[in-house]
MMTF fields as JSON, N, C-alpha, C and O atoms, coordinates in Angstrom:
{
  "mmtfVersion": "1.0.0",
  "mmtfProducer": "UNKNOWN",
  "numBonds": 447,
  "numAtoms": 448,
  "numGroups": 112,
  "numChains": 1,
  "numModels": 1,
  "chainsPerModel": [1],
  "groupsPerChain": [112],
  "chainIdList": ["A"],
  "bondAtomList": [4, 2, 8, 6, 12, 10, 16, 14, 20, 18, 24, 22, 28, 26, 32, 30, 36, 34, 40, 38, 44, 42, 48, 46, 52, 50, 56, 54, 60, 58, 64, 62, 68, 66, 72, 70, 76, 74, 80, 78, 84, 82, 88, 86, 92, 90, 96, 94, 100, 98, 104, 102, 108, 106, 112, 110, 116, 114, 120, 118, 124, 122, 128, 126, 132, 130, 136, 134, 140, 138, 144, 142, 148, 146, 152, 150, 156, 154, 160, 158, 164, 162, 168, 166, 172, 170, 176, 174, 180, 178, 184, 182, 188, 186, 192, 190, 196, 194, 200, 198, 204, 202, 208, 206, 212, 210, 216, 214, 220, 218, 224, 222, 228, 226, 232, 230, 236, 234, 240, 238, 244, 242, 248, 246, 252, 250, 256, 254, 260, 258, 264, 262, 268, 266, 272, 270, 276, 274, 280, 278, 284, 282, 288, 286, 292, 290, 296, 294, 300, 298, 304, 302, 308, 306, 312, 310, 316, 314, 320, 318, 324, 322, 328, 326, 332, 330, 336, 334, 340, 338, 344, 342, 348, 346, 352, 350, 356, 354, 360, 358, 364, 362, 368, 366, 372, 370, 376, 374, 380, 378, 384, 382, 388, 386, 392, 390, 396, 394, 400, 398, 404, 402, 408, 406, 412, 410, 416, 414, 420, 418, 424, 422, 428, 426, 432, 430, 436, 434, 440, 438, 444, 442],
  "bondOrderList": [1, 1, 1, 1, 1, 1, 1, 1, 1, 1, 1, 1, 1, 1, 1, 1, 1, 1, 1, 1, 1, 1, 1, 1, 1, 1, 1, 1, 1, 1, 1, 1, 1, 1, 1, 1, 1, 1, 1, 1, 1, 1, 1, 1, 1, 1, 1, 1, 1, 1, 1, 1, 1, 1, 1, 1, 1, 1, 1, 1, 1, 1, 1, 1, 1, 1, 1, 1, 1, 1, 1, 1, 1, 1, 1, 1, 1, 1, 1, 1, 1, 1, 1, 1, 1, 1, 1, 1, 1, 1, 1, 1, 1, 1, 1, 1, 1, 1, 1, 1, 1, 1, 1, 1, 1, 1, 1, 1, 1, 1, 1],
  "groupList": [{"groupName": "UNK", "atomNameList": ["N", "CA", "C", "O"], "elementList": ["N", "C", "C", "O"], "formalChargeList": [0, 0, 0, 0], "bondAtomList": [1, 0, 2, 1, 3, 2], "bondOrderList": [1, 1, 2], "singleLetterCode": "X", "chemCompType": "L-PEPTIDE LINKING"}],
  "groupTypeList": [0, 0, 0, 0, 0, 0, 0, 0, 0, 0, 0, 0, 0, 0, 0, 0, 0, 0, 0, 0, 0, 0, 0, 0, 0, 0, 0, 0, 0, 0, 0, 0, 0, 0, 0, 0, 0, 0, 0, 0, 0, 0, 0, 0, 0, 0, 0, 0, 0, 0, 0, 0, 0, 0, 0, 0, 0, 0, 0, 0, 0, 0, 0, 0, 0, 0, 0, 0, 0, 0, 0, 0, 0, 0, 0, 0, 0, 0, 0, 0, 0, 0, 0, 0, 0, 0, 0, 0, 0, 0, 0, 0, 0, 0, 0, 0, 0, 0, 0, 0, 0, 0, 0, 0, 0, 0, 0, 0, 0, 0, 0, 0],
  "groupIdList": [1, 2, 3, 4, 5, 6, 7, 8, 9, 10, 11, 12, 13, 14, 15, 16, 17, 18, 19, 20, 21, 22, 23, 24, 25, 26, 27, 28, 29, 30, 31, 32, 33, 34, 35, 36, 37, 38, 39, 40, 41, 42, 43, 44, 45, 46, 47, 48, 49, 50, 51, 52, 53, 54, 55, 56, 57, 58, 59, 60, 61, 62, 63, 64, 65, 66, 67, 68, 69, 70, 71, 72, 73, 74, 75, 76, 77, 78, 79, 80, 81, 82, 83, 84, 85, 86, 87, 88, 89, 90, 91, 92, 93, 94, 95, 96, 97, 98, 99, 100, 101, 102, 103, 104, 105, 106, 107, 108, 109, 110, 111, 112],
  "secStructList": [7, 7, 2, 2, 2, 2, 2, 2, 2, 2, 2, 2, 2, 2, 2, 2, 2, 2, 2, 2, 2, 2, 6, 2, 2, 2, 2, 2, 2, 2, 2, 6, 1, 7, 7, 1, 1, 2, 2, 2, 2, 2, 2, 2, 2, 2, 2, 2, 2, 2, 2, 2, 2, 2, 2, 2, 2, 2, 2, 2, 2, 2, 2, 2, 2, 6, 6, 7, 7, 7, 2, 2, 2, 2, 2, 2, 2, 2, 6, 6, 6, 6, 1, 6, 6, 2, 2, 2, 2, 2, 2, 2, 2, 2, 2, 2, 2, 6, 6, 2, 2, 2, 2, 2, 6, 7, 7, 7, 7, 7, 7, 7],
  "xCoordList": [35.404, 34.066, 34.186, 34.893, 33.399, 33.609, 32.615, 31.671, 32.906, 32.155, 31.016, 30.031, 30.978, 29.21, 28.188, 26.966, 28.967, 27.792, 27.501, 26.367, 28.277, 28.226, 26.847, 25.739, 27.616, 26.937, 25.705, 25.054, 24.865, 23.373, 22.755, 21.614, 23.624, 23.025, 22.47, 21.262, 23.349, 23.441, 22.049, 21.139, 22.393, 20.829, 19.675, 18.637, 19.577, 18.057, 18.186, 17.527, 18.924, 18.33, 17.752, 16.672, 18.486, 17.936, 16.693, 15.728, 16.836, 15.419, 14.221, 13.003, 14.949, 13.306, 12.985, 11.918, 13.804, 13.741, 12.994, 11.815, 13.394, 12.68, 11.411, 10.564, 10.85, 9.833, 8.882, 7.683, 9.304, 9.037, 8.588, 7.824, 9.114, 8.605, 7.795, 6.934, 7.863, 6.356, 5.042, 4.077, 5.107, 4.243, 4.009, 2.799, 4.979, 3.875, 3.231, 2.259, 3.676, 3.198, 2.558, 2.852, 1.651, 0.596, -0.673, -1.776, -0.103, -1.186, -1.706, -2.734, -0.809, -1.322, -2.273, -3.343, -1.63, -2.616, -4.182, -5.169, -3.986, -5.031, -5.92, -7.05, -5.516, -6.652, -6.235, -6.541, -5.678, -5.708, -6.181, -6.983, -5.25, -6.295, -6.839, -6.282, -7.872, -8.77, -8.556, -9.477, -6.978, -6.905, -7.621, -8.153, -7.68, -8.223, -7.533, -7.514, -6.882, -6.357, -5.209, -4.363, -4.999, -3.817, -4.192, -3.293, -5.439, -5.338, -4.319, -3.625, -4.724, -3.979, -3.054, -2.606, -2.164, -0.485, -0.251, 0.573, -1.255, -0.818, -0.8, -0.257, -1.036, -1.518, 0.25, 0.891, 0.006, 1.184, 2.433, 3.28, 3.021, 3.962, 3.697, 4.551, 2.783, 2.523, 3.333, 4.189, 2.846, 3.11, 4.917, 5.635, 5.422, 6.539, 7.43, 8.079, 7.199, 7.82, 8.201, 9.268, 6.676, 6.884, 7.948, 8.915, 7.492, 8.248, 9.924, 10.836, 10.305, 11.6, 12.238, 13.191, 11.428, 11.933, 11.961, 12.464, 11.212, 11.9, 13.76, 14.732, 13.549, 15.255, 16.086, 17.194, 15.414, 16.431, 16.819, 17.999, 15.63, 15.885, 17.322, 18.385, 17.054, 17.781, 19.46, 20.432, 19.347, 20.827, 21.173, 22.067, 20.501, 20.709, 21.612, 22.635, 20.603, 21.287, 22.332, 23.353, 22.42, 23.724, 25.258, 26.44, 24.576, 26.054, 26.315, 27.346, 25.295, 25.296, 25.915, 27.136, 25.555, 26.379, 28.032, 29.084, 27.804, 29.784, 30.165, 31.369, 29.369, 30.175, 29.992, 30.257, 29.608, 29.423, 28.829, 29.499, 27.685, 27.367, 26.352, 25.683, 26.385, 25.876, 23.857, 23.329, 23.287, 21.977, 21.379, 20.358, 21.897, 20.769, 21.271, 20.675, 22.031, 22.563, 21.941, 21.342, 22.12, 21.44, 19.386, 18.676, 19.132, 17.633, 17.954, 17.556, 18.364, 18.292, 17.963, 16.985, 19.241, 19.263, 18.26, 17.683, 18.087, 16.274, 15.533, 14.961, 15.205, 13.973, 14.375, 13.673, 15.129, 15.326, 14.646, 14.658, 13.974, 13.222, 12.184, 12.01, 11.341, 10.415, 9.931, 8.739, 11.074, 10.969, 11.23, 12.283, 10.235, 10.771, 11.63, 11.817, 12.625, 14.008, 14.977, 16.058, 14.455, 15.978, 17.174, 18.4, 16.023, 16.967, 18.383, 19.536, 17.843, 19.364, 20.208, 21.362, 19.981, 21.218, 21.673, 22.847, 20.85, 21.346, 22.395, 23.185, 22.468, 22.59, 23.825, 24.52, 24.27, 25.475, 26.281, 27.419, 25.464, 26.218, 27.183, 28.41, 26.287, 27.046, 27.712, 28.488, 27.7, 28.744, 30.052, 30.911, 30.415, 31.038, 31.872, 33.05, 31.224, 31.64, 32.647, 33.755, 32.132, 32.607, 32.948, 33.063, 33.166, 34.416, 35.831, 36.622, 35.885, 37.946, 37.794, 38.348, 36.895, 37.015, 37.196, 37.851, 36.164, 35.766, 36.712, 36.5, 37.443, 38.399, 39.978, 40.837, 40.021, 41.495, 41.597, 42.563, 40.34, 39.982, 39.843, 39.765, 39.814, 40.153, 38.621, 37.549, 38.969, 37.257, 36.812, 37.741, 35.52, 35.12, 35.144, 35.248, 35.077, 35.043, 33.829, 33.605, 32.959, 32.032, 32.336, 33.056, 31.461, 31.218, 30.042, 29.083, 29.725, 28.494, 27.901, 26.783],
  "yCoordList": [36.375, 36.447, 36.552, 35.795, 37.605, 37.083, 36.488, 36.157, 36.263, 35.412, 35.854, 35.227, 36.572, 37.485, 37.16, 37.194, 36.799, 36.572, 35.159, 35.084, 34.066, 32.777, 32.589, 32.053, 33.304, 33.359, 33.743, 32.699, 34.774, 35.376, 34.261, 33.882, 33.642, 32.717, 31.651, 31.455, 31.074, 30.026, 30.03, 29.228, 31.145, 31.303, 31.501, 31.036, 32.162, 32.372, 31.339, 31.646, 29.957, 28.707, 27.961, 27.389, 27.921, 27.358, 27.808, 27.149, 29.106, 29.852, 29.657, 29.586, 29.603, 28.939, 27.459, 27.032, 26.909, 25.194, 25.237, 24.907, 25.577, 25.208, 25.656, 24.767, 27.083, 27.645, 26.936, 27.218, 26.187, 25.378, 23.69, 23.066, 23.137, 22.125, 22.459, 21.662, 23.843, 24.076, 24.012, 23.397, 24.817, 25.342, 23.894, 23.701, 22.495, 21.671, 20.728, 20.022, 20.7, 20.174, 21.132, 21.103, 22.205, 22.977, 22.555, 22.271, 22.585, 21.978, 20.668, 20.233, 20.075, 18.201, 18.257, 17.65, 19.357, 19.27, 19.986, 19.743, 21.17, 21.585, 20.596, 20.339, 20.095, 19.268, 18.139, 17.503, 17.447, 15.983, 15.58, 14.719, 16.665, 15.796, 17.234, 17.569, 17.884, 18.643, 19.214, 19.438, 19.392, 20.487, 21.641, 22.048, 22.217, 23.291, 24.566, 24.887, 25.395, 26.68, 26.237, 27.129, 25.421, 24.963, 26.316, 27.035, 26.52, 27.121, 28.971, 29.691, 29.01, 30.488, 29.97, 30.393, 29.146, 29.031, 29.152, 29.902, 28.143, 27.813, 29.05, 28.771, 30.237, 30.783, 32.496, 33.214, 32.05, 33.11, 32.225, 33.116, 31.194, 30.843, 30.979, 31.696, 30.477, 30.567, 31.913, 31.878, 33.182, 34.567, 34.376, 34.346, 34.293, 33.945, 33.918, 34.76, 32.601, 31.626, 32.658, 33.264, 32.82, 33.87, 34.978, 35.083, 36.092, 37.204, 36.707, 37.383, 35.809, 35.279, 35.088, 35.659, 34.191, 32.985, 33.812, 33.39, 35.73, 36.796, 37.117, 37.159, 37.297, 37.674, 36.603, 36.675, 35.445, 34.079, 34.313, 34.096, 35.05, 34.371, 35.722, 35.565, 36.903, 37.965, 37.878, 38.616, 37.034, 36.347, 35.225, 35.535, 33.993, 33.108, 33.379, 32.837, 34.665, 35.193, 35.747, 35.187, 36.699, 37.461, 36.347, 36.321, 35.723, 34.585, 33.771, 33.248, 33.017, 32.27, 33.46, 33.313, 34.467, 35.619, 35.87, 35.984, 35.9, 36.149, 34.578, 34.323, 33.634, 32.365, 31.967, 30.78, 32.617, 32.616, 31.276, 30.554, 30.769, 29.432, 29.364, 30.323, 28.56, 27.878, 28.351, 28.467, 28.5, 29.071, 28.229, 28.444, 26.656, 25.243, 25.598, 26.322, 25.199, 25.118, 26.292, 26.032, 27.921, 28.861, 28.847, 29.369, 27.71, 27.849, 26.684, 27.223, 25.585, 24.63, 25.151, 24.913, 26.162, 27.025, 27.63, 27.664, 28.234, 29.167, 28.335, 28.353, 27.419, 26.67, 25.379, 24.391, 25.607, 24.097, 25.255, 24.814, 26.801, 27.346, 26.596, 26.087, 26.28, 25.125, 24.063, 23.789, 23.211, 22.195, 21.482, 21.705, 20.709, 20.459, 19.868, 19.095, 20.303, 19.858, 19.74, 19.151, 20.35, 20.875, 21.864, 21.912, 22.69, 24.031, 23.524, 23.953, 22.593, 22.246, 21.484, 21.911, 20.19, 19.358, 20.562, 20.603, 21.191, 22.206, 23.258, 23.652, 23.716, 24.623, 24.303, 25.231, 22.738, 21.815, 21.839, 22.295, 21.215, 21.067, 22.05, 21.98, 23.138, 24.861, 25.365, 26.263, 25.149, 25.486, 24.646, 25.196, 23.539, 22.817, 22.958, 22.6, 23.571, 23.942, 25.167, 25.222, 26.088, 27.375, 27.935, 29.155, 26.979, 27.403, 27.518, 28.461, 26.562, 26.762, 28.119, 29.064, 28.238, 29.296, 31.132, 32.174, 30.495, 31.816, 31.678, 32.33, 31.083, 31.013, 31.437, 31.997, 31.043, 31.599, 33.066, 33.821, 33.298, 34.537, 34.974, 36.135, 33.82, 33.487, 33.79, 33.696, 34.224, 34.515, 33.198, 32.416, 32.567, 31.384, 30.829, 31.684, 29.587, 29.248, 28.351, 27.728, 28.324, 27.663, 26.118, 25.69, 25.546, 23.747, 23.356, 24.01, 22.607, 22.161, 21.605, 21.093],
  "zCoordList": [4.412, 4.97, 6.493, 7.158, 7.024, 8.884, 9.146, 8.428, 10.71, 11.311, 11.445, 11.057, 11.801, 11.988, 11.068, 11.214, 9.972, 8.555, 9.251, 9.723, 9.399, 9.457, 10.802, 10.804, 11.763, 13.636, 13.056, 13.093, 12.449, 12.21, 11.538, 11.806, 10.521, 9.407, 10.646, 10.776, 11.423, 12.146, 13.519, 13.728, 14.134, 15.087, 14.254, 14.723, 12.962, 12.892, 11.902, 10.909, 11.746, 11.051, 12.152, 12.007, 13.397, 14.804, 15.22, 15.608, 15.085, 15.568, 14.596, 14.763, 13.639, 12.275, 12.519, 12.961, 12.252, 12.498, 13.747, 13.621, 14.996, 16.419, 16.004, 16.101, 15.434, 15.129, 14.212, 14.214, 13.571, 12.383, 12.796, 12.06, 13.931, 14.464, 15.254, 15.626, 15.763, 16.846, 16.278, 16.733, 15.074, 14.694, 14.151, 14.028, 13.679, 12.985, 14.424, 14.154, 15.74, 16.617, 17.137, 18.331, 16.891, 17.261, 16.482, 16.949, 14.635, 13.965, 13.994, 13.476, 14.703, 15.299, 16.117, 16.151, 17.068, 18.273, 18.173, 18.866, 16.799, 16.758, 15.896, 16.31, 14.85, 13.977, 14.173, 13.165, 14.92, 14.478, 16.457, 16.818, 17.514, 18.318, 19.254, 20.3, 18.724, 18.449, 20.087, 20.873, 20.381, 22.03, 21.996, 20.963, 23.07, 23.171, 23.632, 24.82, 22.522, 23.021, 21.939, 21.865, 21.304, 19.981, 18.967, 18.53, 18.704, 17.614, 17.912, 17.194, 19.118, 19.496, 19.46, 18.395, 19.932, 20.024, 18.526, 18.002, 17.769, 16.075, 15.464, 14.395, 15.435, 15.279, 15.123, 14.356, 16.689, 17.452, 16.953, 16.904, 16.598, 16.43, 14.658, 14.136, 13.799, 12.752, 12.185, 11.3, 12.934, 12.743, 13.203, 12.204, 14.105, 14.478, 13.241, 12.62, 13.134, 11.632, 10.902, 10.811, 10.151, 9.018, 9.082, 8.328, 10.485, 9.915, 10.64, 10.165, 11.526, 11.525, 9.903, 9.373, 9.441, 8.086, 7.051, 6.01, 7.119, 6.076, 6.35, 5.596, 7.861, 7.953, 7.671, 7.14, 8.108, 7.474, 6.531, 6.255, 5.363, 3.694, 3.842, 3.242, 4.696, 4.031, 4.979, 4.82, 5.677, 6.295, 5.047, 4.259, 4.883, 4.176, 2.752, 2.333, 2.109, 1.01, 1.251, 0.851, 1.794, 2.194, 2.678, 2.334, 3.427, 2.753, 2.451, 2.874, 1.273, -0.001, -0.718, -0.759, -1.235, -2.318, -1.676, -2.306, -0.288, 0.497, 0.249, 0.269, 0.046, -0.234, -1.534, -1.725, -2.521, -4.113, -4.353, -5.092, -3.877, -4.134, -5.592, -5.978, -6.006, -7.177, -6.582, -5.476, -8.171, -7.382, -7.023, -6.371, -7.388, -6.848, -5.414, -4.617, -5.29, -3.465, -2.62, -1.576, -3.192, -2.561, -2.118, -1.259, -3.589, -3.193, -2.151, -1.118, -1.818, -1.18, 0.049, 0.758, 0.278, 1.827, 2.269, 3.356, 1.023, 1.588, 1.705, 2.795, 0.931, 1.11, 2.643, 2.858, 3.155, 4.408, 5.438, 6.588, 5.344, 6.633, 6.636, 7.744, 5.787, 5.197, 5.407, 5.544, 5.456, 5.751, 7.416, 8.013, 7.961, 9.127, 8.899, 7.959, 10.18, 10.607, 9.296, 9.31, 8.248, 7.173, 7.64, 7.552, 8.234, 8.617, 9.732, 9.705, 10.554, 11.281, 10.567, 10.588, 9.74, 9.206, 7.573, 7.207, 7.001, 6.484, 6.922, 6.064, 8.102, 8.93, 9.646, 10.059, 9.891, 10.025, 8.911, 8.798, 7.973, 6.478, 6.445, 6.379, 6.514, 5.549, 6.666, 6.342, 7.724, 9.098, 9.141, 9.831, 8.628, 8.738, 7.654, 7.689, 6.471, 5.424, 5.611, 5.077, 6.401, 5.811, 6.97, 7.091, 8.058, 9.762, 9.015, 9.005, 8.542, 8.014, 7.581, 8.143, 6.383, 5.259, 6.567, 6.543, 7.458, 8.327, 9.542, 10.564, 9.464, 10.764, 10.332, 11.014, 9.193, 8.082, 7.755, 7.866, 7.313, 6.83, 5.587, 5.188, 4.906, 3.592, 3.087, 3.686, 1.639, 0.678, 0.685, 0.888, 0.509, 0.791, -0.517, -1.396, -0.93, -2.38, -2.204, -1.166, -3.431, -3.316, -3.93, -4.832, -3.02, -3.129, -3.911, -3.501, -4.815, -5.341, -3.881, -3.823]
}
């Protein structure tokens, strides 16, 4: 597997996750303490998220399938764009996992 798969996977989990805590501290600020001009940020980052957290899913997959993972573990991955702050200790997990594998050069073997 190279690195390139690992490096893309790795920024646009950072870039969703950061995107993903904005957007839920936009919706605080818009309904819970009723700022003014929240709903445009909520709004522009909302849109953000989304079309980022499509290329996530289509990085994410692409090397869950180069790292042959089990399909529980592969939905886990897609679904931590989702969740606040999954996407980084996810994003550790599977980096930490699969540096030896991507630094050897070796085909990756999958881990439950």
């Amino acid at each position: 597997m190279k690195k390139s798969v690992l490096t893309r996977y790795r920024v646009l989990a950072y870039v969703t996750g950061v995107l993903l805590v904005l957007l839920c501290l936009a919706m605080i600020a818009k309904y819970g303490l009723d700022v003014d001009g929240a709903a445009d940020v909520t709004r522009v980052v909302a849109i953000a998220h989304g079309w980022l957290y499509v290329v996530y899913l289509v990085f994410a997959f692409d090397l869950g399938s180069k790292a042959k993972w089990p399909v529980g573990k592969q939905l886990w991955v897609l679904l931590a764009g989702t969740i606040p702050t999954a996407a980084f200790f996810v994003e550790r997990k599977i980096s930490r996992e699969l540096e030896p594998t991507v630094a050897q050069g070796a085909p990756a073997v999958a881990k439950a």
